[in-house]
Steps between C-alpha positions, in 0.01 A plus 500: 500500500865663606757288612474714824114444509567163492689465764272680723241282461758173572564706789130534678626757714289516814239750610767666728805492299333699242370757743860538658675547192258715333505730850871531519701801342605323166162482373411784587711664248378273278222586259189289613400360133870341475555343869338171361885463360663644760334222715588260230850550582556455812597146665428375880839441638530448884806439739569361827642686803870546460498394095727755302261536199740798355886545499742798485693426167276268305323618210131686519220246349211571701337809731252418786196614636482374889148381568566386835800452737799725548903468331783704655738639255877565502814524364817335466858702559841335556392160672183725712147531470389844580097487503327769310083448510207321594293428250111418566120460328443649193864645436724402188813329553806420199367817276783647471728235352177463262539865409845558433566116384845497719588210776264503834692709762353400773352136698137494574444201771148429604406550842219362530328223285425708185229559217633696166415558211751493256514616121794467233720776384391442169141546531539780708703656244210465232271582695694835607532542100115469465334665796651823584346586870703180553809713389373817729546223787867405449570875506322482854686184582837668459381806677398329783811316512713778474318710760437221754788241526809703605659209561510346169698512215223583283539865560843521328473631166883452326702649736229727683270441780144615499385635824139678428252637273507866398227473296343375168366611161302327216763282372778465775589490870744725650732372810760647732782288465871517620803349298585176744887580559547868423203583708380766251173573494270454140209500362348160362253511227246209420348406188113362591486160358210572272725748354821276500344187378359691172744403259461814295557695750843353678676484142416862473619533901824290377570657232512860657658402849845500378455837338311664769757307760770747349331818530733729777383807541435748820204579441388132380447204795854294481396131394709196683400162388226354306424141612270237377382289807136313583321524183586943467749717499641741746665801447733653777568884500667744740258588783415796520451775792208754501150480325345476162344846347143381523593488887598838490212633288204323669659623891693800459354850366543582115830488420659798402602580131865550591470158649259332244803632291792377641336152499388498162846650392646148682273285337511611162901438534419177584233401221741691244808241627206217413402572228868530358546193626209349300273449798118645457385519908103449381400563900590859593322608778522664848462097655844464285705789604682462876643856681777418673598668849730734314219592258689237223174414257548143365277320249427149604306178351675470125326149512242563226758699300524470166694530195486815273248470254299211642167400495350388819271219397456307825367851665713486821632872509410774622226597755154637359555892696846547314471296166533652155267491238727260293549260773135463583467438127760253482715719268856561485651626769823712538667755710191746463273230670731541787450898459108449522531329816760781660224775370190369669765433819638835466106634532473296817740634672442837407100493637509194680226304295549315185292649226280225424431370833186299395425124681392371152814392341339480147416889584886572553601359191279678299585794658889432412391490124304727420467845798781684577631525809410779715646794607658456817470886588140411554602330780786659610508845410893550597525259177704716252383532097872338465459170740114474285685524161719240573240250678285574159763397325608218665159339498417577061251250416708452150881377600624720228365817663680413864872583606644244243800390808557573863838717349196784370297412821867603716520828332172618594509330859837716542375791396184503736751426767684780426239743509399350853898547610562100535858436418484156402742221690738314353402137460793375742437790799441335830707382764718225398469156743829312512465083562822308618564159464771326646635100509738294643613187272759270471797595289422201248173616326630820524533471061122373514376723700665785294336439220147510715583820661606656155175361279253629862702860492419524073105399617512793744690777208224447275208527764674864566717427825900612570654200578862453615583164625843426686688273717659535802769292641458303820754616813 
């Protein structure tokens, strides 16, 4: 018998405790074979009306479960207690600390005489390592948090805030956020625990988030910050304004060539700068390209990108509609798996459908390896032979018989776009935004604060801003 067994049966939980804690929200993302030692974990803890049973600064050792009773939670700031949340029947309290293993930042006092149920940060660690749904939950646990308690810090990610969700994918969460003193607005990225947790997978995340964090191109999603904070990782990119291609393709009528064109043109700048840089995308797709209000295409989510010439063992690239044959075989991927992917895209957006649409995924992948894709004059007849030739040969079942670079693709794309009269824009057009910043300070950190102002204006040069900085005298 487990240690954990064991202590369940010391326990003789009643009846009723049993039936609470299996009915509350943290077994229920646990599988139902293992919630013997789940139950085996916990301990009855219970506190009298007014007792401080957590406090803002002192280290995380337990979470609770309340059974019964009520705690008020709040937080300390310069001598004052500023109250934040009530905290009732069948709701967690102290998770946080558990998850990111910093100090508590807030006091929970009961109100009422209280029932909890508490369990240790280090068996809820292995059991996190064991059970995955139990991983799923902490990514629900920080969601909630995020979403819910705007007047916590626990929505402050580095130096950003997170104010809502814009959406999520398989493997991540996606937040508006704002940067907390320059009020700029960002986007706030969110690995899913069961993702983040996989130590195969994060070394891989590590080891490309520095490269991938240095990518600065116009027609590539600027990247911020990457932090690591409760149990994942975040990353925290310029936000975007206007909507993704699948948007446009599923809502507005088939594009034209001219502008199927001109977007294709911008991406394959942008995979071209990528791949240069060493960086395989692995996820093109309509889903991963964002218009912009001044019809600036930009390819976003390089966080399953991968080195040139890797194999992707763990199988997290890619999505089944746009995958090449060599990734679905777990082969060797390059800058041509990339060219697969902007093939069967380029089809889409030509006819509106992709050109294996089938529900059965196993379906779709054999139809990536072994039939060739379609003509998309079948479906479109203003198609030209051209814009077929070069979806045909984006989307070779063989590697060696596609466009061997996005340099060969770019010569093609150009001169299809100069048949259709599209002149294509320079990389910097658009209307130029100016920011000012301006301080006051006294004279005697004026060296200091020199040296700031001179390393912030170099972080702004290489992100592609003019910067002049100056001083003016005081009258």
């Amino acid at each position: 018998m487990t240690c954990r067994k064991q202590r369940l049966v010391k326990r003789k939980m009643t009846d009723e405790e049993i039936r609470f804690l299996l009915g509350t929200e943290l077994f229920d993302a646990f599988p139902e074979d293992a919630r013997s030692l789940l139950l085996a974990a916990m301990t009855a803890k219970e506190f009298k009306a007014g007792e401080r049973f957590i406090k803002q600064g002192d280290s995380a050792k337990n979470l609770y479960l309340i059974q019964k009773g009520s705690c008020l939670v709040s937080v300390e700031k310069n001598g004052s207690i500023f109250p934040v949340s009530r905290l009732k029947s069948g709701e967690l309290v102290g998770e946080m600390a558990i998850l990111t293993g910093e100090k508590r930042n807030a006091h929970v006092d009961a109100e009422t005489d209280m029932k909890l149920w508490g369990i240790s940060h280090l068996e809820f660690d292995q059991l996190c390592l064991e059970h995955q749904p139990l991983r799923d939950f902490l990514t629900e646990i920080v969601t909630n948090r995020f979403t819910k308690s705007k007047f916590t810090p626990d929505r402050t990610i580095g130096k950003y805030v997170i104010k809502e969700v814009l959406g999520q994918g398989g493997w991540s969460i996606v937040y508006r956020g704002v940067h907390s003193t320059l009020n700029m607005p960002v986007a706030i990225k969110m690995l899913k625990h069961n993702m983040a947790m996989d130590s195969e997978f994060m070394e891989k995340f590590r080891r490309e988030a520095a490269v991938i964090a240095k990518l600065n191109h116009p027609n590539v999603v600027r990247i911020y910050d990457i932090e690591h904070l409760y149990r994942t990782a975040f990353i925290v990119m310029e936000f975007l304004e206007g909507v993704s291609l699948d948007y446009m393709i599923e809502n507005l009528p088939t594009l034209a060539e001219r502008r199927v064109l001109d977007i294709l043109i911008q991406v394959a700048n942008g995979l071209q700068y990528a791949h240069e840089e060493g960086i395989v995308h692995q996820d093109i797709k309509p889903a991963n390209i964002f218009v912009q209000e001044n019809d600036r295409s930009r390819i976003v989510d390089f966080g399953l990108a991968l080195p040139i010439g890797s194999i992707d063992e763990m199988g997290f690239g890619g999505t089944p509609f746009y995958m090449a044959p060599e990734q679905i075989k777990c082969e060797e991927i390059d800058e041509r798996t990339d060219i697969y992917s902007f093939g069967i895209m380029a089809y889409e957006m030509a006819t509106g459908q992709r050109p294996f649409p089938y529900k059965d995924v196993g379906k779709v992948f054999n139809s990536h390896r072994e039939s060739p894709v379609p003509d998309p004059r079948t479906l479109n007849p203003k198609v030209t032979s051209d814009f077929n030739n070069l979806v045909q040969k984006c989307t070779q079942k063989k590697p060696s018989e596609r466009y061997q670079n996005f340099a060969e693709v770019l010569i093609d794309l150009r001169s299809l776009a100069k048949k259709t009269g599209l002149e294509e824009k320079s990389i910097r057009d658009g209307q130029e935004k100016v920011m000012t910043l301006m301080m006051t300070y006294p004279e005697d950190i004026s060296v200091s604060l020199t040296n700031i102002v001179d390393r912030f204006a170099d972080e702004l040069k290489s992100a592609g801003a003019k910067v002049q900085v100056g001083a003016l005298k005081c009258l």
